[in-house]
C-alpha positions as CSV (number, residue, x, y, z in Angstrom):
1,X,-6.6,-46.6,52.2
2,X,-8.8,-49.7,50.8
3,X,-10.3,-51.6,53.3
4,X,-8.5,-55.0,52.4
5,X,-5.2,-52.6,52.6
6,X,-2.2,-54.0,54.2
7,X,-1.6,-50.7,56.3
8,X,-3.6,-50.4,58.9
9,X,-5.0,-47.1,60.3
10,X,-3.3,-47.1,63.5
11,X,0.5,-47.5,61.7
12,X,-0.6,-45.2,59.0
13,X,-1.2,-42.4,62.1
14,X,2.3,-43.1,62.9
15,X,4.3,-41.2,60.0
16,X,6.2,-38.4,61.0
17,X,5.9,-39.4,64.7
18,X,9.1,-40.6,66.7
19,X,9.2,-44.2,66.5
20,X,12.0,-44.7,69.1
21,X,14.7,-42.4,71.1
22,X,17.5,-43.4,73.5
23,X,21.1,-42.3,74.6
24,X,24.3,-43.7,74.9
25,X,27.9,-43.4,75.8
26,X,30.5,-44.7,73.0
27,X,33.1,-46.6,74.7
28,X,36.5,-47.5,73.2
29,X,36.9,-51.0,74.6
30,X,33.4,-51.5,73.2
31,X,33.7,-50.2,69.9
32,X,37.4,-51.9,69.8
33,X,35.9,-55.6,70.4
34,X,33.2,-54.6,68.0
35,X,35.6,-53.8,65.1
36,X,37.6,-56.7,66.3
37,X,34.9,-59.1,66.3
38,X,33.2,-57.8,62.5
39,X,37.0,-57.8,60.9
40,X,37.3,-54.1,60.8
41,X,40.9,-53.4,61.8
42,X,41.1,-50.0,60.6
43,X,43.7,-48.1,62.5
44,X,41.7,-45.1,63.2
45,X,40.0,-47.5,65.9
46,X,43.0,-48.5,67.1
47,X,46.1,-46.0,67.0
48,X,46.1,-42.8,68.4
49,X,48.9,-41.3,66.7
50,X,48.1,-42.3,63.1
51,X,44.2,-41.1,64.5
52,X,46.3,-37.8,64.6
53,X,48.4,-38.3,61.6
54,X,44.9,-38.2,59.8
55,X,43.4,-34.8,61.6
56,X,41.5,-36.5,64.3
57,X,42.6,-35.6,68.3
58,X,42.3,-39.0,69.1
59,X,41.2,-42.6,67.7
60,X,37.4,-42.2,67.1
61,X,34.2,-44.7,67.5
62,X,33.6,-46.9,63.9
63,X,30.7,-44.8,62.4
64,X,28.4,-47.7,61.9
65,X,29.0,-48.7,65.9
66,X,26.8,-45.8,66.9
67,X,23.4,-47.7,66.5
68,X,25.2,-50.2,68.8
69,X,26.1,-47.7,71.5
70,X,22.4,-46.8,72.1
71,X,20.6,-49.6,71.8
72,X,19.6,-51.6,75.0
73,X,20.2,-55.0,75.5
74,X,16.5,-57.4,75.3
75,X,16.3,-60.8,76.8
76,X,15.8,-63.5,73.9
77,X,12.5,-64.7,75.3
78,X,11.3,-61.1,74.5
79,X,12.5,-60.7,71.0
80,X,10.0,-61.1,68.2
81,X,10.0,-64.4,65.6
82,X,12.0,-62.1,63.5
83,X,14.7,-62.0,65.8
84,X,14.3,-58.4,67.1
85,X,13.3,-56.2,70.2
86,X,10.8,-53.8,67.6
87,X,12.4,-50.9,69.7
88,X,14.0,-49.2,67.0
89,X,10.9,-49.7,64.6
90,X,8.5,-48.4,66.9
91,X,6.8,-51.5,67.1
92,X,4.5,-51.1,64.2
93,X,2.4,-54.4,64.0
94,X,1.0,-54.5,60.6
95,X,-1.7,-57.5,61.6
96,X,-2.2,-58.3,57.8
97,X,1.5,-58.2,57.0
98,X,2.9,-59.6,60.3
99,X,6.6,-61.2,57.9
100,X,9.3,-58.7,58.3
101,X,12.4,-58.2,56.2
102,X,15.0,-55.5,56.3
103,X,14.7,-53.2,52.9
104,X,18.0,-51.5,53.2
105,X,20.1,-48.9,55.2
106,X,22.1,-46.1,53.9
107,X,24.4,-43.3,56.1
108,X,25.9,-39.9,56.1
109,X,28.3,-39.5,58.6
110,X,29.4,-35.8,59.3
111,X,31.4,-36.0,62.3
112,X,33.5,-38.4,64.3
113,X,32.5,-40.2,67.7
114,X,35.4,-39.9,70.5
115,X,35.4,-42.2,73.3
116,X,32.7,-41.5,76.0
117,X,30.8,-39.2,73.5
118,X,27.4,-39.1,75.1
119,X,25.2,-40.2,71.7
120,X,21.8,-39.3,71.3
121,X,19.8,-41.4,68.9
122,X,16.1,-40.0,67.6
123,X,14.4,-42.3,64.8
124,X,11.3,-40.4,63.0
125,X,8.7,-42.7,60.7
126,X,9.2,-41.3,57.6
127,X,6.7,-43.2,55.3
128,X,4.5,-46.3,55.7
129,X,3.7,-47.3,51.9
130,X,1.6,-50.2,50.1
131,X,3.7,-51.5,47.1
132,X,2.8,-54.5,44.6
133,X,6.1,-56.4,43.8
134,X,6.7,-59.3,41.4
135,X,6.0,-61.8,44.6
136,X,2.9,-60.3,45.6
137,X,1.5,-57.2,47.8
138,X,3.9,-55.5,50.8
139,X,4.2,-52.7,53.0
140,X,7.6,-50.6,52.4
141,X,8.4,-48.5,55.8
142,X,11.4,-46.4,55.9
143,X,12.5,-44.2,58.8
144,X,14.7,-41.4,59.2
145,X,17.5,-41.7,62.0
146,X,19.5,-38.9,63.3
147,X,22.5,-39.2,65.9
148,X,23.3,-36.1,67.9
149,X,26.8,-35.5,70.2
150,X,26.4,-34.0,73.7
151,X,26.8,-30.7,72.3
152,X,23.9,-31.5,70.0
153,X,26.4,-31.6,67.3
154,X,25.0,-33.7,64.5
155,X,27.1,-37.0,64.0
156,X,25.4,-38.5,61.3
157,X,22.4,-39.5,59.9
158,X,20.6,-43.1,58.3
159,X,17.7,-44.0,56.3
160,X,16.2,-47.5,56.9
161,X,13.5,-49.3,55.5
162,X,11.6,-52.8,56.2
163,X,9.3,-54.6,54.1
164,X,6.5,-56.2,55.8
165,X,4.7,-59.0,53.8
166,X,1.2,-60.9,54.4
């Protein structure tokens, strides 16, 4: 790492460190207003016997509500400029590239959520990289997301990545 590098030592410790961890119940009213709210009206949300009808015991959670279900609720004076708490990125600072963009997400899901499913969510740094684009210099960070039932059954996984400019 250069000295005029956009990674600073302290971030670049961080990879393959747990960025951030927490726990959560999935709720069906929650989830239901959720789907209701983003124009999801798929009836595996909503009706139990076509839930059934489809080889599941009972309606199950929307898979992209999980990151919902764990994540706390912050105060609006406390969020960043960029509009976020930082708790999921393990607030990695990046004082020469302090602009933040999301880079993209992508899941696997590999089994279905059921109302009060206890949902374990543990988020790993997986690389902290300098990149030249077409605009200029930027730091790509991606992270590595895994979601675990109370029976430490795994419920799906995600790969997400910011870009942090100067």
């Amino acid at each position: 790492m250069s000295e005029d590098s956009l990674i600073d030592p302290d971030s670049a410790a961080r990879v393959g460190t747990i960025a951030a961890s927490a726990t959560g119940e999935v709720n069906q009213r929650d989830w239901q207003r959720w789907a209701a709210a983003v124009g999801d009206h798929n009836p595996l949300w909503f009706d139990p016997e076509h839930a059934r009808a489809n080889g599941f015991r009972d309606i199950i959670c929307p898979p992209l509500f999980l990151q919902y279900a764990v994540l706390g609720v912050t105060r609006l004076e406390s969020l960043r400029p960029d509009g976020s708490s930082g708790a999921v990125s393990g607030s990695l600072a990046f004082p020469r590239a302090p602009k933040r963009m999301a880079g993209g997400e992508s899941f696997q899901f590999h089994l279905p959520a059921y109302h009060r499913d206890e949902i374990e969510m543990v988020r790993t740094i997986e690389s902290i990289v300098e990149k030249q684009g077409r605009s200029g210099r930027f730091v790509l960070v991606t992270w590595h997301t895994v979601y675990r039932n109370q029976h430490s059954d795994l419920v799906a996984e995600a790969s997400t990545s910011m870009i942090a400019r100067p």
